[in-house]
Every structure is written in structure tokens, then in C-alpha cells.
TORTI-247245 format. One record per residue (C-alpha): x, y, z; residue number from 0; residue in three letters. Coordinates in Angstrom, 2 decimals, decimal comma. Example, Ala and Ser with C-alpha at 12.3 -4.5 7.8 and 13.67 -1.06 7.14 Angstrom:
residues 2
<c1: 12,30 c2: -4,50 c3: 7,80 num: 0 residu: ALA> .
<c1: 13,67 c2: -1,06 c3: 7,14 num: 1 residu: SER> .
end
This chain:
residues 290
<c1: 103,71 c2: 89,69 c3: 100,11 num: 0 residu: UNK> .
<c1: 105,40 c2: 90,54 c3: 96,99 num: 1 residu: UNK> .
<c1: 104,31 c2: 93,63 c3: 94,96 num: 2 residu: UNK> .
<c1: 102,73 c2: 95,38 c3: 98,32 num: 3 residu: UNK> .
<c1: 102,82 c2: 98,74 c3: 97,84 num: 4 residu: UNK> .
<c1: 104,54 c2: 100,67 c3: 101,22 num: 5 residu: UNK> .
<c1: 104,65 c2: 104,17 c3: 99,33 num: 6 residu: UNK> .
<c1: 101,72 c2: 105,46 c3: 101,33 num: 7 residu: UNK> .
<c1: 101,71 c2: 108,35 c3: 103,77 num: 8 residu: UNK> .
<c1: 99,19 c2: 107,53 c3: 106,29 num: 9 residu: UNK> .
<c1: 96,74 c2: 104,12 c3: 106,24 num: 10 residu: UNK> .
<c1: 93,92 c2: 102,78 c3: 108,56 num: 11 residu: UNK> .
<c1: 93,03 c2: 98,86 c3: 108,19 num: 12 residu: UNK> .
<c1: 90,28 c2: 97,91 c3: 109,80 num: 13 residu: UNK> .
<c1: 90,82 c2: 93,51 c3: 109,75 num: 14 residu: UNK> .
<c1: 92,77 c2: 90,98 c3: 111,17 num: 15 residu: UNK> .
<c1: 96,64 c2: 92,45 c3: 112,45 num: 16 residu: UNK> .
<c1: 98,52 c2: 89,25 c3: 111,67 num: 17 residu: UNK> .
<c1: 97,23 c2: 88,49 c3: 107,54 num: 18 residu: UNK> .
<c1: 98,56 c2: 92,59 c3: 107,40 num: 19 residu: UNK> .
<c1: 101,47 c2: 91,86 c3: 109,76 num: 20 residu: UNK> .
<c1: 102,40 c2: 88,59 c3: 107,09 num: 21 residu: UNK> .
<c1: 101,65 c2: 90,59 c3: 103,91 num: 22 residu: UNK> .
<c1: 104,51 c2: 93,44 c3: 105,29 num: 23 residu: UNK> .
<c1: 108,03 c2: 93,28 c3: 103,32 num: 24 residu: UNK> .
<c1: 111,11 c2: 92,28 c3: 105,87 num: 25 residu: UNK> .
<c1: 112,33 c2: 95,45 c3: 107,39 num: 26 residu: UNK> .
<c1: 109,99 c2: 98,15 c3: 106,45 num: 27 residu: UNK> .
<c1: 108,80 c2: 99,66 c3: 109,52 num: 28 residu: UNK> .
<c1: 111,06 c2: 102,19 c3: 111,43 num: 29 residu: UNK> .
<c1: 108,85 c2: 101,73 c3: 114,83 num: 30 residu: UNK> .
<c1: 106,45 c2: 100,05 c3: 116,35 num: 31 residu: UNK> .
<c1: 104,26 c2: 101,37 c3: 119,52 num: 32 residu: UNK> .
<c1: 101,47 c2: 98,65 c3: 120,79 num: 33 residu: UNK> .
<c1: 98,94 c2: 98,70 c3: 123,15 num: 34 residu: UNK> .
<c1: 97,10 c2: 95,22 c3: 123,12 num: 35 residu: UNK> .
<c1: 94,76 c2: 94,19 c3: 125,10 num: 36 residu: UNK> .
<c1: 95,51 c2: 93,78 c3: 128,80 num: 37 residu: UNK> .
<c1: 94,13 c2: 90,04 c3: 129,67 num: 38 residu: UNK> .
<c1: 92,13 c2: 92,20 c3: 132,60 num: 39 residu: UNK> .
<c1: 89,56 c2: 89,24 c3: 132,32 num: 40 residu: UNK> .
<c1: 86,59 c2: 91,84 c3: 131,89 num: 41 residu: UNK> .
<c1: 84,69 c2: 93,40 c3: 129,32 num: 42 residu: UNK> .
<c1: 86,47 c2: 97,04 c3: 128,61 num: 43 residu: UNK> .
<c1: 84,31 c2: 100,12 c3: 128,38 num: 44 residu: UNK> .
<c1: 83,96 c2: 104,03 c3: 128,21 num: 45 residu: UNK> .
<c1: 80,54 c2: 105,94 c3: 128,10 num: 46 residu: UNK> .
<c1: 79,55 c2: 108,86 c3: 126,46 num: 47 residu: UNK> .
<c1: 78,20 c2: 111,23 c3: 129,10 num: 48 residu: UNK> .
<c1: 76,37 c2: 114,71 c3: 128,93 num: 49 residu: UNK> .
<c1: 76,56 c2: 116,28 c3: 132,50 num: 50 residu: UNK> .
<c1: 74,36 c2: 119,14 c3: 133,42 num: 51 residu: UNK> .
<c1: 74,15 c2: 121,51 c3: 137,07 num: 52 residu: UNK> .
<c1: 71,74 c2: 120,23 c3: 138,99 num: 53 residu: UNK> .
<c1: 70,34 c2: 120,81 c3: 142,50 num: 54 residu: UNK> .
<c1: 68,96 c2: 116,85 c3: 142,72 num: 55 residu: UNK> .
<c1: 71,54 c2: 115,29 c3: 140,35 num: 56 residu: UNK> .
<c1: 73,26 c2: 111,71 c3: 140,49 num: 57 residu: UNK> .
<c1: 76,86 c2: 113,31 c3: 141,04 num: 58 residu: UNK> .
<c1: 79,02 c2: 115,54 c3: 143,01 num: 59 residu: UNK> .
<c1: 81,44 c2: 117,79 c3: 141,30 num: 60 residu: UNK> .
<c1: 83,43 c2: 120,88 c3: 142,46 num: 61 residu: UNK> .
<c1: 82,62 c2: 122,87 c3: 145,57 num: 62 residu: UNK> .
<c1: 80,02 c2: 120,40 c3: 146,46 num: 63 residu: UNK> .
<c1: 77,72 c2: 121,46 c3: 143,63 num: 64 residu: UNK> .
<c1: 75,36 c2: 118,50 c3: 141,95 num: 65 residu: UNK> .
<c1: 75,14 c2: 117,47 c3: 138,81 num: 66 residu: UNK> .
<c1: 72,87 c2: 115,34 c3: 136,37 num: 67 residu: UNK> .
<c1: 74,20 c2: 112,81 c3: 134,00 num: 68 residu: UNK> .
<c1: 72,97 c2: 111,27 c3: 130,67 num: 69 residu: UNK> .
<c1: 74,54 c2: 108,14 c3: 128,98 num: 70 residu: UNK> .
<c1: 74,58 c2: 109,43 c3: 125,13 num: 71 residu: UNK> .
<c1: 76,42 c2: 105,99 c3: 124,30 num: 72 residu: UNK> .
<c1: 79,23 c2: 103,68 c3: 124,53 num: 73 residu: UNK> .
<c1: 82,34 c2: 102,06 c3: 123,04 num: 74 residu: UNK> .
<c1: 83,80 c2: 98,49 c3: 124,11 num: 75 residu: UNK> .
<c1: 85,98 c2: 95,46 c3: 123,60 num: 76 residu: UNK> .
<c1: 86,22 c2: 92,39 c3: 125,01 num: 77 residu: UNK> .
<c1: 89,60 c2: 92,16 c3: 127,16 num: 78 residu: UNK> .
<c1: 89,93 c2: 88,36 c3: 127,76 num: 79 residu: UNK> .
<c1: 92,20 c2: 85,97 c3: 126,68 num: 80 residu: UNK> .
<c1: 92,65 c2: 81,63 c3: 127,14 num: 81 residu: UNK> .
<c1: 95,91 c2: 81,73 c3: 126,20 num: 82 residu: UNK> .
<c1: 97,41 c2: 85,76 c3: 125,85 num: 83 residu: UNK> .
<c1: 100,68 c2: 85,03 c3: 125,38 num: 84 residu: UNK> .
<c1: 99,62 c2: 82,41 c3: 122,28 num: 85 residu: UNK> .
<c1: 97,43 c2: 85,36 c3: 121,25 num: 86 residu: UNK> .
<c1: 100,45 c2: 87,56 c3: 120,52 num: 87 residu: UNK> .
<c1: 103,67 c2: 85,26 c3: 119,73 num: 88 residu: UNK> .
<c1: 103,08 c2: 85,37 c3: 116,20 num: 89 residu: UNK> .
<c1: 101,89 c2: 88,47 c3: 116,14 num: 90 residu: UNK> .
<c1: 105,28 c2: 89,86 c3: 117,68 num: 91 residu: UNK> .
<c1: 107,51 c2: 87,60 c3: 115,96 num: 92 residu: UNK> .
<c1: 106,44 c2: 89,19 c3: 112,63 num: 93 residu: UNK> .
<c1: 106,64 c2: 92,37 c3: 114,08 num: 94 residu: UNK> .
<c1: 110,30 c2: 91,71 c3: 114,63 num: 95 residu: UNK> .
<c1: 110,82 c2: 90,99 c3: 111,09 num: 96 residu: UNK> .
<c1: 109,37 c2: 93,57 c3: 109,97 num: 97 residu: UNK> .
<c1: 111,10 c2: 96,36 c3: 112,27 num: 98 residu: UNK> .
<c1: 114,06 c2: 98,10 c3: 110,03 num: 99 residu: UNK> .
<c1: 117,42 c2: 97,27 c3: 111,00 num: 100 residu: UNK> .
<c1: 117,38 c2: 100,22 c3: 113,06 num: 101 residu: UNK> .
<c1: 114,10 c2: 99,92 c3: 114,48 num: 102 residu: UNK> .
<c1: 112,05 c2: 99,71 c3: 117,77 num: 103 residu: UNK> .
<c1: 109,29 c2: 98,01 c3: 119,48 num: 104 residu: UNK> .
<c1: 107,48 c2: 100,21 c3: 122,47 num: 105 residu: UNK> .
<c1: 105,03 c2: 97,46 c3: 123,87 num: 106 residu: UNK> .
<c1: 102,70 c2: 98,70 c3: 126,49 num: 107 residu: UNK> .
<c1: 101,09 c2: 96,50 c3: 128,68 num: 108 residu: UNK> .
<c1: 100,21 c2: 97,14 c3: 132,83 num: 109 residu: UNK> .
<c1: 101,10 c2: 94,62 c3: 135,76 num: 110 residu: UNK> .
<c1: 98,94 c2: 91,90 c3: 135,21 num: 111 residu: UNK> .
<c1: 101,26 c2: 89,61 c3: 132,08 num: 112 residu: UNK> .
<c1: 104,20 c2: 92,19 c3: 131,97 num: 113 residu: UNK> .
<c1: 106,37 c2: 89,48 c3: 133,54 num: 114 residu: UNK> .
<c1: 105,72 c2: 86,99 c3: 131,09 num: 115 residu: UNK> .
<c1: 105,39 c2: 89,02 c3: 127,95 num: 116 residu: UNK> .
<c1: 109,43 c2: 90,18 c3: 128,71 num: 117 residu: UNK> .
<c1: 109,88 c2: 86,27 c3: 128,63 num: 118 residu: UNK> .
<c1: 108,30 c2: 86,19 c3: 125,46 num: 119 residu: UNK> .
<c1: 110,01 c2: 89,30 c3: 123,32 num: 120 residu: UNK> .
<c1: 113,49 c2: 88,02 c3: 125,11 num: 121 residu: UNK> .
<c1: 112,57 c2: 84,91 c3: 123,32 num: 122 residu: UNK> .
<c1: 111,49 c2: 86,92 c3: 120,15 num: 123 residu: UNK> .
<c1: 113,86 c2: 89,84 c3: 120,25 num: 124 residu: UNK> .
<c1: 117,22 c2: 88,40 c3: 122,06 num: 125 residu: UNK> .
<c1: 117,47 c2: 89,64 c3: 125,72 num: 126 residu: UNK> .
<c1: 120,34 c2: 91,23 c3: 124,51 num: 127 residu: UNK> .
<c1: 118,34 c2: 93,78 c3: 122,51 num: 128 residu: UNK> .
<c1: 116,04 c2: 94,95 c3: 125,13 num: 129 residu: UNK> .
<c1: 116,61 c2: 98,74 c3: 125,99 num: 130 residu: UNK> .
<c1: 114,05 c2: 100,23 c3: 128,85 num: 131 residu: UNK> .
<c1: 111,16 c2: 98,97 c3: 130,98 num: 132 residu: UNK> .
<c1: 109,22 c2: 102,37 c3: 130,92 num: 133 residu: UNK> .
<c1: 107,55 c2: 102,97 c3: 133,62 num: 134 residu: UNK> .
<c1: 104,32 c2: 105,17 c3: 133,22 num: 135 residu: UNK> .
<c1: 103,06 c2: 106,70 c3: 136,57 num: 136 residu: UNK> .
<c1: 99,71 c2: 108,52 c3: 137,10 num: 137 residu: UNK> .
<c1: 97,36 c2: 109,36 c3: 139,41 num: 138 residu: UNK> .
<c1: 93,62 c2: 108,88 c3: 139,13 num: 139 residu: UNK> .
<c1: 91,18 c2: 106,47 c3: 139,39 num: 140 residu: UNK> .
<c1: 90,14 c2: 104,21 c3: 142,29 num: 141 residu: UNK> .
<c1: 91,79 c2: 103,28 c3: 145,33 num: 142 residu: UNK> .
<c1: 91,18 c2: 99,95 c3: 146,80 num: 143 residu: UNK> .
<c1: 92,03 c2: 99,64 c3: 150,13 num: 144 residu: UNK> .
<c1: 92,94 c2: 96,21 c3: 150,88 num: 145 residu: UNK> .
<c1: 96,46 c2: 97,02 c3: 148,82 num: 146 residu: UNK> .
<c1: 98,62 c2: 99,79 c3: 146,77 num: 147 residu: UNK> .
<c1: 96,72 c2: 101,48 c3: 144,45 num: 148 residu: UNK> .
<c1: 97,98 c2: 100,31 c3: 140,96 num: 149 residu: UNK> .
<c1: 98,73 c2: 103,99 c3: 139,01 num: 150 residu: UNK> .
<c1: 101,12 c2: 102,94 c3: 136,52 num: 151 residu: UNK> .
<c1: 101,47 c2: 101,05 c3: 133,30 num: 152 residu: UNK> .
<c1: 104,66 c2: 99,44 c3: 131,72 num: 153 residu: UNK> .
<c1: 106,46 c2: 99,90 c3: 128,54 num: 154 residu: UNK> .
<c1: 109,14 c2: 97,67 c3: 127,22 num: 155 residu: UNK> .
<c1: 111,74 c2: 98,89 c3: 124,89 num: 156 residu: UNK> .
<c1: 113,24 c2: 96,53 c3: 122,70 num: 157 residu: UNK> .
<c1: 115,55 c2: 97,13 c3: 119,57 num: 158 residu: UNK> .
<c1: 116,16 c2: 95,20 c3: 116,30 num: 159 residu: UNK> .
<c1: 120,06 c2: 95,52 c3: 117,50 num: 160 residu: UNK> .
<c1: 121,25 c2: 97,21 c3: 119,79 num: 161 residu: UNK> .
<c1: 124,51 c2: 98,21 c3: 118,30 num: 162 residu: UNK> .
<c1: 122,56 c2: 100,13 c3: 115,14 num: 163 residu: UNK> .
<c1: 119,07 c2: 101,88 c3: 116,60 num: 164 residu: UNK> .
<c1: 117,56 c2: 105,45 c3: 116,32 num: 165 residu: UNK> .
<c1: 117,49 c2: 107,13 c3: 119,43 num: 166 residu: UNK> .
<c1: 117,05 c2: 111,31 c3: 118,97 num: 167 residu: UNK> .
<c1: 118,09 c2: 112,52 c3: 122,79 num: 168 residu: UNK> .
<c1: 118,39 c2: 116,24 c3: 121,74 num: 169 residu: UNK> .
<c1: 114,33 c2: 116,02 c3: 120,74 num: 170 residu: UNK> .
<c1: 112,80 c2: 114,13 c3: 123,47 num: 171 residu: UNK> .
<c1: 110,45 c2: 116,95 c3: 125,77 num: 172 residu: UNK> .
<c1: 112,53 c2: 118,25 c3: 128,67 num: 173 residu: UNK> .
<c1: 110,54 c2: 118,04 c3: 132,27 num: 174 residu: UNK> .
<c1: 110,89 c2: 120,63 c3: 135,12 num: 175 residu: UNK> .
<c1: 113,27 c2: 119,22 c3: 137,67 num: 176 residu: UNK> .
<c1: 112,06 c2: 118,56 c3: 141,31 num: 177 residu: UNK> .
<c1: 114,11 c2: 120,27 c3: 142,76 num: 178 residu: UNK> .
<c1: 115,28 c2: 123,06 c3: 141,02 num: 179 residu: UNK> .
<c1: 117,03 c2: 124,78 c3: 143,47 num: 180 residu: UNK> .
<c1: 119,95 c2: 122,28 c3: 143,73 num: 181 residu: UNK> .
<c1: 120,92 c2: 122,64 c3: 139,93 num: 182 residu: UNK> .
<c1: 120,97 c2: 126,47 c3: 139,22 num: 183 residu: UNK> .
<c1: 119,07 c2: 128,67 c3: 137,24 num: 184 residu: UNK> .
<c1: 120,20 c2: 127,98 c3: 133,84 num: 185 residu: UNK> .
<c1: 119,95 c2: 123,83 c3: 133,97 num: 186 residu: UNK> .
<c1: 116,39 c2: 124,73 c3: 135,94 num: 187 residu: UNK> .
<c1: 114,53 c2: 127,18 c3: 133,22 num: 188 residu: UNK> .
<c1: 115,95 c2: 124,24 c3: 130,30 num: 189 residu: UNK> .
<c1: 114,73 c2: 121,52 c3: 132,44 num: 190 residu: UNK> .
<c1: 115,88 c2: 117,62 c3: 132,56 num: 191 residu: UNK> .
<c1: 115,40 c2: 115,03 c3: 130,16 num: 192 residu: UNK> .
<c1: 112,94 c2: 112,49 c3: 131,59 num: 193 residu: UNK> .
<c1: 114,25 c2: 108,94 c3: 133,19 num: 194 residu: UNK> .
<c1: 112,48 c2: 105,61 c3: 132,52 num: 195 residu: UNK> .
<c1: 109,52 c2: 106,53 c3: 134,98 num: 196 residu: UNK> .
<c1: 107,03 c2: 108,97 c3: 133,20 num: 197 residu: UNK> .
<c1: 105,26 c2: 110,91 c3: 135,17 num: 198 residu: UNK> .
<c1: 102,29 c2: 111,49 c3: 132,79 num: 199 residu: UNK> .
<c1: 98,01 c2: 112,62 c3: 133,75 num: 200 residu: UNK> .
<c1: 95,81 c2: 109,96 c3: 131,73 num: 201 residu: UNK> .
<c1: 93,55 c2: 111,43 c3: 129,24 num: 202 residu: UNK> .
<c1: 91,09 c2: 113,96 c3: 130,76 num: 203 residu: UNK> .
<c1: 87,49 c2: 112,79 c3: 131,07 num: 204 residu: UNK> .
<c1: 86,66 c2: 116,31 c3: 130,61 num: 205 residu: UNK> .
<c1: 89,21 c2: 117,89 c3: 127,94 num: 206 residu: UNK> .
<c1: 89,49 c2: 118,20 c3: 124,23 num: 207 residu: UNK> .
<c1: 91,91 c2: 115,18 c3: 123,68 num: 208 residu: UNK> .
<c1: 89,08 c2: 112,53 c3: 124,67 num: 209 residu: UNK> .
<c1: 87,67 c2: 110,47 c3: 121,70 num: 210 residu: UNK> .
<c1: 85,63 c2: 108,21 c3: 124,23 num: 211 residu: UNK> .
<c1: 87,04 c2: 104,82 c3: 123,21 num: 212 residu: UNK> .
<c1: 88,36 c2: 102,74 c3: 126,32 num: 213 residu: UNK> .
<c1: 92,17 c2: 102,37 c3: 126,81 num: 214 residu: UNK> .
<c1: 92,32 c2: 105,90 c3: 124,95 num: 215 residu: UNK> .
<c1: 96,31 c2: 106,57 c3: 126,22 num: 216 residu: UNK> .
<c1: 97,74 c2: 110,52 c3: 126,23 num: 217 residu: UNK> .
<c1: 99,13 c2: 111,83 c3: 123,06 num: 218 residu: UNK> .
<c1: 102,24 c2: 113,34 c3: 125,55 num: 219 residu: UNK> .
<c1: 103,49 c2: 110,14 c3: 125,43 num: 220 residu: UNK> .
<c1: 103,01 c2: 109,13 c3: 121,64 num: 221 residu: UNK> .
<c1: 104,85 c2: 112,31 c3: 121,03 num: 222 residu: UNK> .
<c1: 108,10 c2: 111,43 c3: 122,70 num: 223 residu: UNK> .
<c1: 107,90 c2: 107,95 c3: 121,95 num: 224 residu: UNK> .
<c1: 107,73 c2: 108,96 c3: 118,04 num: 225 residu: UNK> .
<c1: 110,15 c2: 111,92 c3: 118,54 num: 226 residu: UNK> .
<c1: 113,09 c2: 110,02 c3: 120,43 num: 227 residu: UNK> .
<c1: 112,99 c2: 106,69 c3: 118,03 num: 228 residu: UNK> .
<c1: 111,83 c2: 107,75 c3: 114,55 num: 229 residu: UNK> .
<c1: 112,54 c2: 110,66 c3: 112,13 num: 230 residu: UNK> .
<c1: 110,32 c2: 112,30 c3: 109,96 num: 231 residu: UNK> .
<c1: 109,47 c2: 110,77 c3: 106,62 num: 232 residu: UNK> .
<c1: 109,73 c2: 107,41 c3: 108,36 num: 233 residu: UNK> .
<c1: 107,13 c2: 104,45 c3: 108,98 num: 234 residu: UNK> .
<c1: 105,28 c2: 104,21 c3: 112,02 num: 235 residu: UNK> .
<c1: 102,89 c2: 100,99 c3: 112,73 num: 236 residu: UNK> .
<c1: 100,77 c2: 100,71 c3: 115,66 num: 237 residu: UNK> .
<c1: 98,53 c2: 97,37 c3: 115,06 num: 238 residu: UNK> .
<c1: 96,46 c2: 97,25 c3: 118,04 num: 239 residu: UNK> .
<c1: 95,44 c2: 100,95 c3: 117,08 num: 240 residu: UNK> .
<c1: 92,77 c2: 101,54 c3: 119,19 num: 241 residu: UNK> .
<c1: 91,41 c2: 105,35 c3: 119,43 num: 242 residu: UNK> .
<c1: 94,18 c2: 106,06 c3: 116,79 num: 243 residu: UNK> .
<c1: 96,56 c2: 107,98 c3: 119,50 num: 244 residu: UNK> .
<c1: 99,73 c2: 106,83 c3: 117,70 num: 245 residu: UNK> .
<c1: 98,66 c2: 108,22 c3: 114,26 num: 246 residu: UNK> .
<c1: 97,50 c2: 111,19 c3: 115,40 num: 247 residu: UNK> .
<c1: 101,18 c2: 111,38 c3: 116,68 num: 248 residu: UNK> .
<c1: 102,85 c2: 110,60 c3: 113,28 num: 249 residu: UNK> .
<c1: 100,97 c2: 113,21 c3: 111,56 num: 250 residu: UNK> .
<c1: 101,43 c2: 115,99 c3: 113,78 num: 251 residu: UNK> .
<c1: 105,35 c2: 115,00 c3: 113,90 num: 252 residu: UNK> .
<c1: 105,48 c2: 114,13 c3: 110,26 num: 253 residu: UNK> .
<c1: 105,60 c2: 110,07 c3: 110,41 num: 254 residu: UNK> .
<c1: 103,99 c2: 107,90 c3: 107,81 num: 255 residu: UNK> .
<c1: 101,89 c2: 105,48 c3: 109,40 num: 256 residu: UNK> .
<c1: 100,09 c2: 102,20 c3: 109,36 num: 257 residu: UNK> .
<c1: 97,39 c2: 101,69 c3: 111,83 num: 258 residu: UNK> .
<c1: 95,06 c2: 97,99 c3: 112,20 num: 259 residu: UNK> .
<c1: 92,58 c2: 97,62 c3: 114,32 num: 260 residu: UNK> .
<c1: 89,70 c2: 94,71 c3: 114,03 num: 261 residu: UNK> .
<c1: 87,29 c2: 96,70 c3: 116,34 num: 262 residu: UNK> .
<c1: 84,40 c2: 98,13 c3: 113,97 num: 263 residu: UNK> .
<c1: 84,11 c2: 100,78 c3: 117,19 num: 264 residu: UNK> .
<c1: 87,84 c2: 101,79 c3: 116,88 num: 265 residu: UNK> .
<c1: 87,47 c2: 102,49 c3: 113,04 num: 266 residu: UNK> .
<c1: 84,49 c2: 104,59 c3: 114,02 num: 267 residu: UNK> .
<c1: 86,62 c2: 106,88 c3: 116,18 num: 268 residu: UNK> .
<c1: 89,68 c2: 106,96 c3: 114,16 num: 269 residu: UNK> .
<c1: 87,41 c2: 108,38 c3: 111,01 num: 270 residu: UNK> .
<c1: 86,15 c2: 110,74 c3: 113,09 num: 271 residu: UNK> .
<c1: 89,75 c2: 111,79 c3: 114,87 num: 272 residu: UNK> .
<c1: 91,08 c2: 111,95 c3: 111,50 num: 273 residu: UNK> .
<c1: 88,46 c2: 113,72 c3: 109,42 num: 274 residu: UNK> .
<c1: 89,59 c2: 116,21 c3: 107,10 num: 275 residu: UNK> .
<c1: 93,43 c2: 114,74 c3: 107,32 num: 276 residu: UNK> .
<c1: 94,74 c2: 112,85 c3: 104,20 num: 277 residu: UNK> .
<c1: 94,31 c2: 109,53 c3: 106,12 num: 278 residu: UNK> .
<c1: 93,15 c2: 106,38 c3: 103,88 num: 279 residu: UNK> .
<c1: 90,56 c2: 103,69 c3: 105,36 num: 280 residu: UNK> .
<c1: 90,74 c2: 100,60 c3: 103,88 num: 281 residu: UNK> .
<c1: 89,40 c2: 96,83 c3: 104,79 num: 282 residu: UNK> .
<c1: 91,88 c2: 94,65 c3: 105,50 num: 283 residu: UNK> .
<c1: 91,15 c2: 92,51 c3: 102,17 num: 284 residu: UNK> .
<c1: 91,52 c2: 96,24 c3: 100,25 num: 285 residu: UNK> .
<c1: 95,06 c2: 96,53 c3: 101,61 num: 286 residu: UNK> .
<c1: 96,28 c2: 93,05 c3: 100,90 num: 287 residu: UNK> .
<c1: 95,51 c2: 93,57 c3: 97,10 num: 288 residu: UNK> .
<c1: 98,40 c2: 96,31 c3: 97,53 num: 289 residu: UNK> .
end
């Protein structure tokens, strides 16, 4: 849309992603992290609990001692799809032409329609401009026992062109090496740069960094997605935004960034993540007037 104004430091839309996806100039975003929806088929949701010690409560915890637990609330999203990969071809092919000629596009998804979304940005993105499968590994959860536990989502890299993209090795977080003995003590206490399988916890039920929204994903990998393919000052977009992980990134590393999200719920968390941060909420109708 002509006359949009991009001078902004940090914006949440709550609306539609594909009228604010249309309205963007050609070229103005320096990266782009996803996390859409993963076609599980089910209805996704995270409760609010308060959990108290208690001789004749509902739960187990450590050492054997019991515990009580109340439901203070919930947040949710439906997680189904007819046709997913319709869902997000035009949503992706704008997203291409809006990535700077340096650009990237991190697009998380798990085992269930990775296969056919790397058809799809191929398609979009030109096979010959795909960089990584990322491989994110962790361990919690349940464990069915009828097959391998699935304990790890995918990430696919892809670049506007791969001759001409932003890729900042000497600030990506170093990782201890396994086996530390076999490299000496100098390349051990610096550790190794990380491969394309991240070995990563999920976002603690328990700790600080939980905002309670479903799908919440770490910040530790936000961080070194941000750090190794944008530099500060630049524009970051995340427009399935979710709990707001990737802006939280941007401003702690000193991004811009555009976040969308149609989820009433996810606006709700974001305003409270970002309160007190110079972070401007606007409806989706708000931003398209520029």
C-alpha cells in the first residue's frame, strides 16, 4: 500500500495477517520467524494453574510429596485446517515479497505437514534458496508407547537469494561440546557453535518465562534465530505472533518489529508481556490507515 508508514520501532496488530501482509512495501522486512498453526486436528490449549502442598491433593510432585491444583483460567485456539497448505500459500508468497533482498524466512512447523510445506516454499522461494531444515530436539512431555516419542519440531531456512543473505556466525550462542575432552581445553571453555539440531528445554511450566498461551516456544531460540540473520536497527515480522516470543526477542537484541496475530487471547498476553515497553497496539484497520 502506498504511503504506509514502516518508520516504527516496535508494532502489535491484532487482525487478519494477509490484508497487513498485502498492505507491506516490496522488500521491507529483514526476517521473518513463523510459527503457524500445526494442522494437529485438535483444539490447542494451556491452563492457568495455582498448585498448593497437600497431603490429599490431585498430583504428585518431587520426593513423592502431594499437591492440590486450581484451574485460575485458560488460553486457546483452534488448530484445524480443510485445506493447510491453501491456508498459507498466499500468506507465504507475500511474505517472500516482502523479505529484503537479503532476507530470511525461519518457518517452524513439527512432523505432521513439514513434508509438504518444503514443497510449497520450494515452489514459493526456489529450492535453490533453501538453507537449513533445523531440527529442534527436546525432551518432555508424553510418551506413547505404541511408537517413538515425537520430541522435536522442524524449522526451515529459506533465503530471498542465496548468493546475498545475512548470516552473523561470530554472534550465534556457543554450546558446550559433548565431549570435551577430545578437543582441548581452550576450544572446550569457548565451546562449539551449534549444528542444525538444537538441543533446546521447552518453556518451563514452572519458571518466569511462561506467559500461559499454548504453543508458547523458548526465547533461547528467538535469540539466535534474530542474532545469526538480522542486525540491529533492522525489521523483524513474526505474523502468526502468538505469546509474542519473537518480539520480546527484537527488543531485547535491538530489532524493530512487526507482530499480527488475529487471536483476541494472544493480544491479551502480548499487552501484558510487553507492558511498560514502548510497544504500539493497534487493530488491524488502525495500521492499514498507515
Amino acid at each position: 500500500m502506498p504511503g504506509l508508514a514502516m518508520d516504527f520501532h516496535a508494532r502489535v496488530v491484532h487482525g487478519d495477517n494477509l490484508p497487513v501482509l498485502k498492505a507491506l512495501p516490496d522488500g521491507c522486512v529483514n526476517l521473518i520467524y513463523i510459527d503457524p498453526p500445526f494442522n494437529t486436528g485438535k483444539r490447542q490449549t494451556r491452563s492457568h494453574l495455582r498448585t498448593e502442598r497437600d497431603a490429599n491433593g490431585d498430583r504428585s510432585g518431587f520426593k513423592g510429596q502431594r499437591y492440590s491444583t486450581t484451574v485460575l483460567g485458560s488460553r486457546s485456539f483452534e488448530d484445524q485446517f480443510e485445506d493447510y497448505l491453501q491456508f498459507l500459500e498466499p500468506r507465504l508468497r507475500q511474505a517472500q515479497r516482502v523479505l529484503a533482498a537479503n532476507g530470511s524466512l525461519y518457518f517452524h512447523v513439527d512432523f505432521r505437514e513439514v513434508h509438504y510445506c518444503k514443497v510449497l516454499l520450494d515452489q514459493i522461494f526456489g529450492r535453490q534458496n533453501f538453507l537449513n531444515e533445523i531440527i529442534w530436539a527436546y525432551d518432555y512431555g508424553a510418551r506413547p508407547k505404541d511408537r517413538w516419542p515425537p520430541k522435536h519440531d522442524n524449522i526451515l531456512l529459506y533465503v530471498r537469494d542465496k548468493q546475498h543473505y545475512t548470516f552473523n556466525l561470530n554472534d550465534i550462542d556457543r554450546i558446550p561440546y559433548m565431549a570435551p575432552g577430545l578437543v582441548g581445553a581452550e576450544k572446550a571453555a569457548k565451546g562449539k557453535l551449534p549444528t542444525d539440531t538444537w538441543w533446546h528445554t521447552i518453556v518451563s511450566p514452572t519458571g518466569k518465562e511462561k506467559t500461559g498461551y499454548p504453543t508458547q516456544k523458548p526465547l533461547g531460540i528467538l535469540r539466535r534465530i534474530l542474532a545469526a540473520s538480522s542486525n540491529p536497527g533492522e525489521l523483524v515480522l513474526d505474523f502468526f505472533a502468538g505469546s509474542g516470543t519473537t518480539g520480546a526477542a527484537a527488543l531485547e537484541l535491538g530489532r524493530r518489529m512487526l507482530l499480527v496475530d488475529a487471536n483476541p487471547e494472544a493480544i491479551d498476553v502480548m499487552k501484558a508481556r510487553f507492558d511498560g515497553q514502548p510497544v504500539d497496539f493497534l487493530t488491524e484497520a488502525e495500521f492499514l490507515k498507515g
